[in-house]
C-alpha positions as CSV (number, residue, x, y, z in Angstrom):
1,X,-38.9,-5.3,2.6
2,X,-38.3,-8.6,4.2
3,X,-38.2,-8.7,8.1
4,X,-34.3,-9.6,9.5
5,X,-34.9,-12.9,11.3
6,X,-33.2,-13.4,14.4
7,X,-33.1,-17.0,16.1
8,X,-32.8,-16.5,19.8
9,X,-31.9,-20.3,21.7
10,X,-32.1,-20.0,25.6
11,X,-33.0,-22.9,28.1
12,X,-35.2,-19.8,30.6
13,X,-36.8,-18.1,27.5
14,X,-39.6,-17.7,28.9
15,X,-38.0,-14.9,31.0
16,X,-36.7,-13.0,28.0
17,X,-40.7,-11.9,26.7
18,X,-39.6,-8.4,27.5
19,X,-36.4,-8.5,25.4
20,X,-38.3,-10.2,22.7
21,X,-40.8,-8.0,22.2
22,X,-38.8,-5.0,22.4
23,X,-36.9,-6.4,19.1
24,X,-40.3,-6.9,17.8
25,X,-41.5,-3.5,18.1
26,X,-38.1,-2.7,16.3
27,X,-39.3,-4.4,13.3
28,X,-37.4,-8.1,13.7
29,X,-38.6,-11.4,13.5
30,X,-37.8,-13.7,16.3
31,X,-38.0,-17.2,16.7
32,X,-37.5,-19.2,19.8
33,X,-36.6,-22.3,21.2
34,X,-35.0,-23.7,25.1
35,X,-32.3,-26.2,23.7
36,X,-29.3,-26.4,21.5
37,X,-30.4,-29.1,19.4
38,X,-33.6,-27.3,18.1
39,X,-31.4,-24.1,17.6
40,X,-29.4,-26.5,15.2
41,X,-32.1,-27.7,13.2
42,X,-33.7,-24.0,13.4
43,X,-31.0,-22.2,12.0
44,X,-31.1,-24.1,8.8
45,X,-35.0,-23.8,8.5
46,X,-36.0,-20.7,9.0
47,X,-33.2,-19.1,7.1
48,X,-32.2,-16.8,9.8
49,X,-30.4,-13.7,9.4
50,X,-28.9,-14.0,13.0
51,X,-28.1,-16.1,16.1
52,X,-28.5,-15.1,19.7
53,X,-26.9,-18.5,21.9
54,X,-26.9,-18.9,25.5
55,X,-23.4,-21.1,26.3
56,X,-24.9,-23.0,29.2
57,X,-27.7,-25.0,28.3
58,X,-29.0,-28.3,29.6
59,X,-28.3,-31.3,27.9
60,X,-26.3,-29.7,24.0
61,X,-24.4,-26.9,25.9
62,X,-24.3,-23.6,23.3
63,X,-20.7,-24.7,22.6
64,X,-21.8,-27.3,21.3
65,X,-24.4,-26.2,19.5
66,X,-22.4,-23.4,17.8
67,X,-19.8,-26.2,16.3
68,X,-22.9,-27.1,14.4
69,X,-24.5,-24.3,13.4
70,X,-21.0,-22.9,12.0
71,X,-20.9,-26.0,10.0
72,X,-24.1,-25.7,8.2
73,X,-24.4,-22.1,8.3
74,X,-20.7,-20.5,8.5
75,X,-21.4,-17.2,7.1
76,X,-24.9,-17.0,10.1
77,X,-23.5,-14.5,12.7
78,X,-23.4,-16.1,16.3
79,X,-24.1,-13.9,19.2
80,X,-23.0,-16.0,22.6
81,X,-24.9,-15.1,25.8
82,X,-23.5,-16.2,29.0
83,X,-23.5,-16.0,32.7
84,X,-20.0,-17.1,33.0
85,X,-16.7,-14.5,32.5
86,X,-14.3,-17.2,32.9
87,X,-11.5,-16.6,30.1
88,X,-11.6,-20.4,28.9
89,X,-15.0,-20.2,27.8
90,X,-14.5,-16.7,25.9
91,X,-11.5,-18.3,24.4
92,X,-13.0,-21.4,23.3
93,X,-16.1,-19.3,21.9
94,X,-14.5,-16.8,20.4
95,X,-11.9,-19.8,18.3
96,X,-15.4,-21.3,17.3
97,X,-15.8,-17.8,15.2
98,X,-18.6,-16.2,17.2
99,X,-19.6,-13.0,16.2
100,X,-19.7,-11.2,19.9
101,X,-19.9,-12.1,23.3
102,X,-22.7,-10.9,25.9
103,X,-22.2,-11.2,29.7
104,X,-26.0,-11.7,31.3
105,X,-27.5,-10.0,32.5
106,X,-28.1,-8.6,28.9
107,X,-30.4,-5.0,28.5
108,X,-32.1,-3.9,25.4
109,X,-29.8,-1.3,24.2
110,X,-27.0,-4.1,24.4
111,X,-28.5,-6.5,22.0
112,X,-29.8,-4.0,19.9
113,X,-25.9,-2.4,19.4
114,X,-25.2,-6.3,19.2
115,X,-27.3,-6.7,15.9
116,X,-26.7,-3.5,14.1
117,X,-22.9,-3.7,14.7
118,X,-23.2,-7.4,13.2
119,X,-26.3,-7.3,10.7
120,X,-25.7,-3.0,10.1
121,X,-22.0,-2.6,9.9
122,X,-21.7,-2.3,6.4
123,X,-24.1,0.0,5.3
124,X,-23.4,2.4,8.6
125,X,-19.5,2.5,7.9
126,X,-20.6,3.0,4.1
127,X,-23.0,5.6,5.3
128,X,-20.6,7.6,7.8
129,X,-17.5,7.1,5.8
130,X,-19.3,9.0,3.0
131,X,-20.5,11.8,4.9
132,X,-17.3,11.8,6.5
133,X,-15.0,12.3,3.4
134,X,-17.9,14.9,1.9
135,X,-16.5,17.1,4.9
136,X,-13.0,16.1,4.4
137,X,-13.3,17.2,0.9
138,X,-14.1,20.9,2.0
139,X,-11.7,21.0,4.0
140,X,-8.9,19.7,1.4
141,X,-9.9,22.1,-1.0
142,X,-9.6,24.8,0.7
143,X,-6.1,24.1,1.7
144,X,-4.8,22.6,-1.4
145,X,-4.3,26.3,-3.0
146,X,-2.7,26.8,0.1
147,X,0.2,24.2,0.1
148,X,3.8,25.5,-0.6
149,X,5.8,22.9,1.2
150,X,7.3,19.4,0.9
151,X,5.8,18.5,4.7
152,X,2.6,20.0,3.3
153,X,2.2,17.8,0.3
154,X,3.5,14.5,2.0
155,X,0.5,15.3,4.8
156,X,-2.0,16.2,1.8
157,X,-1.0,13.0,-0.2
158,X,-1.2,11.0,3.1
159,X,-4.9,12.4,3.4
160,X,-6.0,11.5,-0.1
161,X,-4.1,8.0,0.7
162,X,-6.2,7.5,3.5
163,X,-9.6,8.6,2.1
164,X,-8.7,6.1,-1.0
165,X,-8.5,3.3,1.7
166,X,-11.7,4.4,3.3
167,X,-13.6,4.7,0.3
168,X,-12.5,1.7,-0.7
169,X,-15.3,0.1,1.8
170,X,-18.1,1.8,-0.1
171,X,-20.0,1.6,-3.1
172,X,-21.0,5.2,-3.4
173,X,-19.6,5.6,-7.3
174,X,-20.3,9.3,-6.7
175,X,-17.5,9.4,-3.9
176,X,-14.9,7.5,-5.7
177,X,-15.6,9.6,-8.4
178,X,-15.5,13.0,-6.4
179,X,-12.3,11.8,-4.4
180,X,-10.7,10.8,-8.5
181,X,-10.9,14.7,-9.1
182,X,-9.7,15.4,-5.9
183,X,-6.5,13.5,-6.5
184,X,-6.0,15.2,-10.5
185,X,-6.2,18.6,-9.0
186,X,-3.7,17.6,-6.3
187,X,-1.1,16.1,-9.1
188,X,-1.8,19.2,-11.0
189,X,-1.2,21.5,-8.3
190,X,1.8,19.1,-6.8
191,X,3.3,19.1,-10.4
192,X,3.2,23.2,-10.4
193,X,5.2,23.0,-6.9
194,X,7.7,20.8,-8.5
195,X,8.6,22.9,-11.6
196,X,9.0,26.1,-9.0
197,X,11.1,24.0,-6.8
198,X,12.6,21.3,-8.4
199,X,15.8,22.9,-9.6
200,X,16.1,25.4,-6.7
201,X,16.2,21.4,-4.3
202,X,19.3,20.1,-6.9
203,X,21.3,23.8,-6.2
204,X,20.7,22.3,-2.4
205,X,18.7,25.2,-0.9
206,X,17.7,25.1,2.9
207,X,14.0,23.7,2.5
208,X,15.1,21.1,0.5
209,X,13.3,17.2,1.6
210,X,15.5,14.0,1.9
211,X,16.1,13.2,-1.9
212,X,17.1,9.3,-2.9
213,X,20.9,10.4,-2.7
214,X,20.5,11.1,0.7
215,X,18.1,8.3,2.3
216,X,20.7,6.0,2.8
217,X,23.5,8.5,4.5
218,X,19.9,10.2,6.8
219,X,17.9,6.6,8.0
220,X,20.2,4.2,7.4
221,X,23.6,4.6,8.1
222,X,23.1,6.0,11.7
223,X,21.3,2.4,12.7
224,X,24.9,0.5,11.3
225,X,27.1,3.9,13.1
226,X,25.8,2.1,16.7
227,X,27.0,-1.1,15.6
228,X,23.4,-2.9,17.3
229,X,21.7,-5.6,16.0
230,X,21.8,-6.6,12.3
231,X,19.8,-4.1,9.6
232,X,17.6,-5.5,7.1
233,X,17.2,-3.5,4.2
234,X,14.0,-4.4,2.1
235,X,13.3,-2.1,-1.1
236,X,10.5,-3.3,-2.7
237,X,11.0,-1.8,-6.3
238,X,8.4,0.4,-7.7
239,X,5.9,0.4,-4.6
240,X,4.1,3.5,-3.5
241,X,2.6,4.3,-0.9
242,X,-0.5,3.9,-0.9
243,X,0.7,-0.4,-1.8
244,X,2.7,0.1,1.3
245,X,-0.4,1.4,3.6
246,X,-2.1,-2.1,2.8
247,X,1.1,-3.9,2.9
248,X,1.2,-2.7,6.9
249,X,-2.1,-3.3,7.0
250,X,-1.9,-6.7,6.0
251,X,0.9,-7.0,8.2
252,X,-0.3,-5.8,11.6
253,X,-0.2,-9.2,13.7
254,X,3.6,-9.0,12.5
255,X,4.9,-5.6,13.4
256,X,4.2,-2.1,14.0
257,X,5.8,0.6,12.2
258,X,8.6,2.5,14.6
259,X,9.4,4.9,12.0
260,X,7.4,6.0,8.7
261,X,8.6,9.1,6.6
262,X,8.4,10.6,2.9
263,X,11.6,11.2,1.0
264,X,11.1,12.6,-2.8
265,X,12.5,10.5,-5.6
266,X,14.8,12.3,-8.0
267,X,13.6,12.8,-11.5
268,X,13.7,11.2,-13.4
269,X,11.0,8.6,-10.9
270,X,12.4,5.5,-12.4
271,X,15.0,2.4,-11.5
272,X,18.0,3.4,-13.3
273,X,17.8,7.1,-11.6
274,X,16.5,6.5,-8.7
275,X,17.5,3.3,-7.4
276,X,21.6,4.0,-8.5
277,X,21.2,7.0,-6.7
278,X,19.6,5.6,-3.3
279,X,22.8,3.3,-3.4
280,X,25.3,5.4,-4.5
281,X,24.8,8.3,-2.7
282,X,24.9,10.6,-5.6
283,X,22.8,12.2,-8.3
284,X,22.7,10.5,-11.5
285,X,25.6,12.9,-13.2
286,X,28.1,12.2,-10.2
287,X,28.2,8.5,-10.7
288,X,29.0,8.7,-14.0
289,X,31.8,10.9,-13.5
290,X,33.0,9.2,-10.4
291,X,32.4,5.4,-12.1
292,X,32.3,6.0,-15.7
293,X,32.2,2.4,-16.0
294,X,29.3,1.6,-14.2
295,X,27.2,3.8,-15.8
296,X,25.2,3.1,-18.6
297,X,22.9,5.6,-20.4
298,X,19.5,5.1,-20.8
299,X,19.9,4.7,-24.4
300,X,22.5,2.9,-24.4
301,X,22.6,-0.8,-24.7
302,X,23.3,-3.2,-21.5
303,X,22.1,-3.5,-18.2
304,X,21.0,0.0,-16.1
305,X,21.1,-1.7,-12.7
306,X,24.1,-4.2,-12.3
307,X,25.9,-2.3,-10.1
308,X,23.8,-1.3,-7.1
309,X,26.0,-3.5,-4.7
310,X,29.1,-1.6,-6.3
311,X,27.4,1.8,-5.5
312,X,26.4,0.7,-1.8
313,X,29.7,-0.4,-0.7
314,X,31.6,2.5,-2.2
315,X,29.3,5.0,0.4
316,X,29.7,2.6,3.3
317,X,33.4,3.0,2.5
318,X,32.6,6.4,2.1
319,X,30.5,7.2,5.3
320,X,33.4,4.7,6.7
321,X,30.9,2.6,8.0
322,X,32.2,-1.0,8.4
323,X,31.0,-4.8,8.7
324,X,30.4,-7.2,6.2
325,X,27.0,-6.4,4.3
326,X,24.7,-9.0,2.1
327,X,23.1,-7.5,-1.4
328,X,20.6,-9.8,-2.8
329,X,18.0,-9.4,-6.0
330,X,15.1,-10.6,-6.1
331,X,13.7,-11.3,-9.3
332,X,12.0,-14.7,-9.4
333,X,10.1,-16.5,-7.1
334,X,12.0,-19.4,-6.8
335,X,15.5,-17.8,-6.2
336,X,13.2,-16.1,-3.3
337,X,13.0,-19.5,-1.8
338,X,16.7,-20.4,-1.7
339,X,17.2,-17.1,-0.2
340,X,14.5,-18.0,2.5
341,X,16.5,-21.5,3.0
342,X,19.2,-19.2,4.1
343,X,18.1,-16.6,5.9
344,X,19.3,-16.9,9.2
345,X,22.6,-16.8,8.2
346,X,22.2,-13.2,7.4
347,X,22.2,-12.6,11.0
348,X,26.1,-12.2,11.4
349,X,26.1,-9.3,9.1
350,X,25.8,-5.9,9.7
351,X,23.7,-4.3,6.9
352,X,21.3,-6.8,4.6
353,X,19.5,-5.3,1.4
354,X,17.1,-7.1,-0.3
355,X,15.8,-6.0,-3.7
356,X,12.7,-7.5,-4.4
357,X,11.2,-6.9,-8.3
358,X,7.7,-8.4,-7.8
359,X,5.8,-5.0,-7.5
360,X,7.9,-3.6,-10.9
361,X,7.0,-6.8,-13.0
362,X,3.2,-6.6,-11.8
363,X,3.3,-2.6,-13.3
364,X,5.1,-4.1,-16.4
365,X,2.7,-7.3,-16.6
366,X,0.0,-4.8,-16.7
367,X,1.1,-3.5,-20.3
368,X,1.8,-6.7,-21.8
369,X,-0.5,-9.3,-20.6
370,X,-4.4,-9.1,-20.9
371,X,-5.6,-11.2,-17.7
372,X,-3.2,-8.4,-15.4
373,X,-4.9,-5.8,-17.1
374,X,-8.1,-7.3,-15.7
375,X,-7.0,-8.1,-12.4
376,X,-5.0,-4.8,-12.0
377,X,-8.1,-1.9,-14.1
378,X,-7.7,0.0,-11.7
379,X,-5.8,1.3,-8.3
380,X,-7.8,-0.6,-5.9
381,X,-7.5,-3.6,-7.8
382,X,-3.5,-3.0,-7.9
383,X,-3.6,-2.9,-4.2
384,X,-5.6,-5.6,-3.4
385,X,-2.9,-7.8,-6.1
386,X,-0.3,-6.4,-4.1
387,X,-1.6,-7.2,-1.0
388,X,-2.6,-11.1,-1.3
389,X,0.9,-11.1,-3.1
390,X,2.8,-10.0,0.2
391,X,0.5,-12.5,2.1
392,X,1.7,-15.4,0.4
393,X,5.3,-14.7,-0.6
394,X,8.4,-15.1,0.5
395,X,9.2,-11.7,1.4
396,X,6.6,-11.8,4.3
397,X,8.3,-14.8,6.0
398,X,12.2,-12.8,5.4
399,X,10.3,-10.2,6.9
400,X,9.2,-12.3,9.9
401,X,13.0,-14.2,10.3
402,X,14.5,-10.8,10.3
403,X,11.8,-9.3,13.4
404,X,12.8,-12.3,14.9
405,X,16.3,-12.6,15.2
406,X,15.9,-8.7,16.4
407,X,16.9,-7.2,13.4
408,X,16.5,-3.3,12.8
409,X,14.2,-4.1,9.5
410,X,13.3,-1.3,7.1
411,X,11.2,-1.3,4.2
412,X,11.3,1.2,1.3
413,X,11.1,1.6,-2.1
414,X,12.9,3.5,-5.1
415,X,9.7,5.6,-6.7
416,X,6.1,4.7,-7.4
417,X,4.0,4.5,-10.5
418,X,1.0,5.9,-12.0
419,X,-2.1,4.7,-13.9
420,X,-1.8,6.7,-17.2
421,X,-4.9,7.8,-18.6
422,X,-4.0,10.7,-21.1
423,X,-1.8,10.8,-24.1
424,X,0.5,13.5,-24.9
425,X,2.1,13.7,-28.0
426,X,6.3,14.3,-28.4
427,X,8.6,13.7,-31.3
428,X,12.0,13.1,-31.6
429,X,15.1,11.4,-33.6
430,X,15.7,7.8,-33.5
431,X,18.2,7.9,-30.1
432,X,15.5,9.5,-28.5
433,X,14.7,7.2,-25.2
434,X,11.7,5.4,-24.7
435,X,10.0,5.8,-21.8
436,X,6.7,7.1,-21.5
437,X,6.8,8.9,-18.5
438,X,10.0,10.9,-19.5
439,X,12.0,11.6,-22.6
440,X,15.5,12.6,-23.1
441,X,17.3,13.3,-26.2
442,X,17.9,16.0,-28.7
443,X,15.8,18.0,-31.5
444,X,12.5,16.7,-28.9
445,X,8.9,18.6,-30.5
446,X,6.3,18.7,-27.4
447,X,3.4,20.9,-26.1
448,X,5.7,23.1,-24.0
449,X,2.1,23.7,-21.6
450,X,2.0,19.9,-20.9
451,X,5.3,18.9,-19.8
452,X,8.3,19.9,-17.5
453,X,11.3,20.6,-19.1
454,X,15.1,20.8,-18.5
455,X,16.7,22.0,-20.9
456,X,20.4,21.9,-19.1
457,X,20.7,18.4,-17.8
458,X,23.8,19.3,-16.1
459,X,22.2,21.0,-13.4
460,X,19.7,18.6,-12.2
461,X,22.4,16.1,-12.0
462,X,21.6,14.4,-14.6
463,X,24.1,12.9,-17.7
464,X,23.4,13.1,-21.6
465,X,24.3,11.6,-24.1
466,X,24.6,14.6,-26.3
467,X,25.5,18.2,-25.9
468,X,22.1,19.6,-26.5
469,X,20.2,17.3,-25.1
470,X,17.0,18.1,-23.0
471,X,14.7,16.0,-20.5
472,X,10.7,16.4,-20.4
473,X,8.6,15.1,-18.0
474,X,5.0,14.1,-18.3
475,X,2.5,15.5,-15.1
476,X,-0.4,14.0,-13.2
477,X,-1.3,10.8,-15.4
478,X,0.1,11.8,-18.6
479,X,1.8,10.1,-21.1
480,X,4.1,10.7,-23.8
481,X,3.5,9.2,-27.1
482,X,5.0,9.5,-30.6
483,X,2.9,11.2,-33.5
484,X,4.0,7.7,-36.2
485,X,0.6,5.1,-35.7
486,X,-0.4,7.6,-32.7
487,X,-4.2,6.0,-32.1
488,X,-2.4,2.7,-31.8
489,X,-0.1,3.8,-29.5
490,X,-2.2,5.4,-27.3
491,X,-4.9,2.6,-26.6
492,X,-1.4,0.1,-26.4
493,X,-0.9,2.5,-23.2
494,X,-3.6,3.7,-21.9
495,X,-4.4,2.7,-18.3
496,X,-1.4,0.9,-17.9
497,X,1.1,1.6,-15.0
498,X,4.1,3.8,-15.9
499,X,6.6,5.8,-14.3
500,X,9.7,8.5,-14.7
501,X,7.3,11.9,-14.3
502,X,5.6,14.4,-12.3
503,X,3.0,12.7,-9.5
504,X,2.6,12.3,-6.0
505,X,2.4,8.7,-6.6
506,X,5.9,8.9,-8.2
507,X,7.7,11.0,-6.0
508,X,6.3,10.6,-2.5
509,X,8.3,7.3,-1.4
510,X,7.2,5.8,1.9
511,X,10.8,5.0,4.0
512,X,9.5,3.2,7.5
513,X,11.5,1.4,10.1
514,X,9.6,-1.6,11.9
515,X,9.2,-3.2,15.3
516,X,8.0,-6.8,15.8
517,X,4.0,-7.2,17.1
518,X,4.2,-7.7,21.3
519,X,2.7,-11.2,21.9
């Protein structure tokens, strides 16, 4: 194997020998030379793997030198080496994209640590994170038998969340493959806890979580109760969380989270259920009998989520809760951009929601256009979309406006989405609904060992359309599919991103209230 190279440019070299052959006993090449304009023409020729600069050299300072180097080699890392700790020099050092920052006099161990952490980094995280998670996953098995609890799953689901994100720095296969089971036998086990539970949490017993009727009335309303500085509502349809870790991530020179929690969307997990329900305060069945006319069926024709702004006002007048309040949709990108031109006049309101689609049409784009399914195949790819689509949209900068006029900005979502990967087949008459996560209708045929089932509508608060009508649910990454052209069907669907069933990545909906970043 190649030695690493390592370009060392100091005007007293001659009084480094020791340093240079300790790096040479530890298996480096070094090259030499006293003066910054060698170093330039060096670090080009030899092809060196790393730079060690001293700032204050005769003649072409290291500054100076650096400028130059960056410009022909940007990717080289820079190691600076100085006498001087005065703040300027850091600063103007550090803006000229070194890679670390020594303060002579310098010992072995220091530049050794110097070079690993900027020649090793990768492999070591790669290395540690993997031995780390294969003692993680012990640890989460043992427990996951063990989990009989809303807290306990939102803290398990956070886990595999975060193990995801670390992984996500390594190329062990045999990890992200290992961690992939993890997560099915989590769903599985998370689906079993929601069939014991689920209808027990809809008669309102005592451990039952925060559920989308009541996330509005628990984090929101008590902020606009104190009449204080404007709230900023964001919901970012169909995000989980897991898209919101990397959002705040991405995010971190702009605030800090104040708040984060886990609420559990209602069943079914999608927009017409969940999101009426967030604004309106009540289950699904309620608002139809309270506001028969702003309820459409979900196989009904018309428009499932026109009234949201209704629904929201009715519950402020409800929770009597005044001040004007703003409801905006966001749906295409350039109707974001008018919004933006206007922001700051949302400041003299009391309550501002923002509804923005984006994340909903990338799940749907999946399904229906080839170059998404290439750019989104799998759930690290899907973040990493969502991620560099945050960066450069117009939410970020509302975001911004709203930290900065000292809004109280929250950010939250109406249920996730999963990657489907398994077909199960369900059939039904022609009024049966659509969706492949959930069905609802009458006279439905399934496998009754591979979905959840509700057989009286009524008391999960949920409306029908017909007397006997039923609701099934599909778990983990199921999905259902009708028996007529069935093979065609099923590779149409599989590993797309679907939602309205069982999974942590449905249900587990990230609500978190932010703070702007210090200076």
């Amino acid at each position: 194997m190649q030695k690493i190279r390592i370009l060392w440019a100091d005007d007293e070299i001659e009084m480094l020998k020791p340093h240079l052959m300790f790096l040479e006993q530890k298996g480096y090449e070094v090259i030499t030379t006293n003066n910054g304009r060698d170093a330039i023409d060096l670090a080009v020729e030899s092809e060196c793997d790393l730079v060690f600069l001293d700032e204050n050299m005769p003649g072409m300072s290291g500054l100076e030198a650096l400028s130059q180097i960056k410009e022909k080699r940007p990717l080289v890392p820079v190691i600076m080496i100085t006498k001087s700790e005065e703040e300027t020099i850091m600063e103007e050092a550090i803006g000229s994209k070194i890679s670390d920052y020594l303060i002579k006099p310098v010992n072995p161990n220091q530049i050794l640590l110097s070079i690993k952490k900027n020649l090793n980094t990768d492999r070591l995280v790669r290395e540690q994170t993997s031995s780390s998670y294969q003692q993680a996953f012990r640890q989460i098995g043992m427990e996951l038998n063990q989990i009989d609890s809303w807290e306990e799953w939102v803290s398990m689901y956070k886990r595999l969340v975060y193990w995801e994100l670390q992984l996500e720095q390594t190329a062990d296969s045999g990890m992200h493959e290992i961690l992939r089971m993890q997560k099915t036998e989590a769903n599985n086990l998370f689906s079993r806890f929601i069939e014991r539970n689920y209808m027990d949490w809809m008669r309102g017993s005592e451990d039952r979580p925060v559920i989308s009727p009541g996330v509005f009335k628990r984090y929101v309303a008590p902020h606009l109760e104190q009449q204080g500085p404007p709230v900023f509502l964001f919901m970012i349809d169909n995000l989980r969380y897991d898209q919101w870790k990397v959002i705040e991530k991405s995010a971190n020179d702009l605030f800090t989270t104040q708040l984060e929690a886990c609420y559990a969307s209602i069943l079914p997990t999608a927009t017409q259920f969940s999101r009426n329900a967030f604004f309106a305060g009540y289950m699904p069945l309620e608002i139809q009998r309270r506001f028969p006319d702003h309820w459409v069926n979900d196989n009904e024709e018309g428009g499932k989520n026109l009234h949201e702004e209704f629904f929201l006002k009715e519950q402020l007048k409800r929770l009597g809760i005044a001040g004007s309040v703003s409801y905006t949709k966001v749906i295409k990108h350039d109707f974001a951009k008018k919004i933006l031109q206007q922001f700051k006049g949302l400041e003299r309101n009391a309550l501002n929601v923002i509804v923005y689609n984006f994340v909903d049409i990338l799940s749907h784009a999946k399904t229906e256009v080839e170059v998404i399914r290439e750019l989104a195949d799998n759930d690290k790819a899907y973040r990493s979309l969502t991620q560099s689509w945050f960066l450069n949209s117009p939410l970020y900068e509302m975001m911004r406006m709203a930290l900065d006029m000292n809004g109280i900005v929250m950010v939250t979502t109406d249920h996730g989405t999963i990657n489907v990967d398994r077909a199960v087949q369900v059939a039904g008459d022609r009024n049966t609904t659509t969706n492949l996560r959930y069905k609802h209708g009458k006279s439905l045929h399934y496998p009754t060992k591979d979905v959840f089932v509700i057989q009286n509508p009524a008391e999960a608060g949920l409306p029908t359309s017909h007397l006997s009508s039923s609701y099934i649910f599909g778990r983990n990454s199921d999905f259902l599919a009708y028996p007529n052209n069935y093979n065609h069907y099923v590779n149409y669907f599989k590993n797309t991103y679907q939602h309205g069933g069982i999974s942590m990545e449905e249900m587990i909906i990230p609500f978190a209230i932010l703070k702007p970043k210090k200076s």
